[in-house]
C-alpha positions in Angstrom: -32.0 -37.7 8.1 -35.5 -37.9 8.7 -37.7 -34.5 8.0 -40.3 -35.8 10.8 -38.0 -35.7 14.0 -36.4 -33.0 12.3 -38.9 -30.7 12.2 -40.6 -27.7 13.8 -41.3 -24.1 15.2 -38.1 -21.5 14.5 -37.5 -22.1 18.0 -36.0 -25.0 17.5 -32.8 -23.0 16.0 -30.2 -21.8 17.7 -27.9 -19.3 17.8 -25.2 -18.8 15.0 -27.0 -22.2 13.3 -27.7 -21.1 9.4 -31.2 -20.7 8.2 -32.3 -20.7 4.2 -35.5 -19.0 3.7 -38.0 -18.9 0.7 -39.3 -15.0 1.7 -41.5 -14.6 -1.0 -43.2 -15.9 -4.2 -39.5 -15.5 -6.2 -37.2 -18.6 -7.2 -34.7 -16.9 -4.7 -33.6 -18.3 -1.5 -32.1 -16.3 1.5 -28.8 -17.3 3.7 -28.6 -15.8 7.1 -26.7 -17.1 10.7 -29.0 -16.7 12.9 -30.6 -14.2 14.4 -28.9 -12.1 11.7 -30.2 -10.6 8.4 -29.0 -12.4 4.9 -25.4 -12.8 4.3 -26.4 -14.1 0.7 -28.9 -15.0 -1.7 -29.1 -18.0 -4.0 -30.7 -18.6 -7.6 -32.5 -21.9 -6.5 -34.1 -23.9 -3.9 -30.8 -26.7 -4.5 -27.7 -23.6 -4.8 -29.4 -22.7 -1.1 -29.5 -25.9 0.2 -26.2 -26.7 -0.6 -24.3 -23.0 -0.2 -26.1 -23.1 3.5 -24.9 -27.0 4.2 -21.3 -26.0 3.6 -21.7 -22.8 5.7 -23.3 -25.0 8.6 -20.0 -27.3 8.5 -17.4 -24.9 8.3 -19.4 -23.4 11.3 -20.2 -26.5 13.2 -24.0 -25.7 13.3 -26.9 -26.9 12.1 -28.5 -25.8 8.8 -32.4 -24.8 8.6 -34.9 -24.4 6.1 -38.1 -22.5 6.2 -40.8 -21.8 3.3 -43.4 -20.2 5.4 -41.6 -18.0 8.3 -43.2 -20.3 10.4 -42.1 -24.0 10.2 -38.1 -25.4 9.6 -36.8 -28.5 8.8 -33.5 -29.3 9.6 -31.2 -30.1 6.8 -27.2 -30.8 8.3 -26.5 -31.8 11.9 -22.6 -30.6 13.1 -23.5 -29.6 16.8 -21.0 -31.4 19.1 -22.8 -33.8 21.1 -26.4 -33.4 19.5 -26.6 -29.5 21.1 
């Protein structure tokens, strides 16, 4: 999946789709659904990534990642029909 086409404002999310964010300077990486608080924290950039890409299966969503509050890339695509 390309990052490009993938990519864009945290408007792109939506509801109930699971977001990782890097908050902070720290190694540690927040797990939320969206538009809810964390649900979880992870160690590393990679126990995130992959934590949040089973989560966004099991949930039929789409999983996000942000590093700056600002900007997401979209990392796992499960919406039915592209939603």
């Amino acid at each position: 999946m390309s990052n490009e086409k993938n990519s864009g404002a945290l408007s792109n999310m939506h509801v109930g789709d699971v977001l990782v964010a890097h908050p902070s300077a720290v190694r540690e990486h927040e797990i939320s659904i969206v538009p809810e608080k964390p649900h979880a924290m992870a160690a590393t950039h990679r126990e995130a990534i992959e934590q949040a890409a089973v989560e966004a299966e099991a949930l039929a969503v789409d999983g996000w990642l942000t590093e700056d509050q600002i900007h997401v890339v979209k990392f796992a695509a499960h919406r039915p029909n592209g939603e």
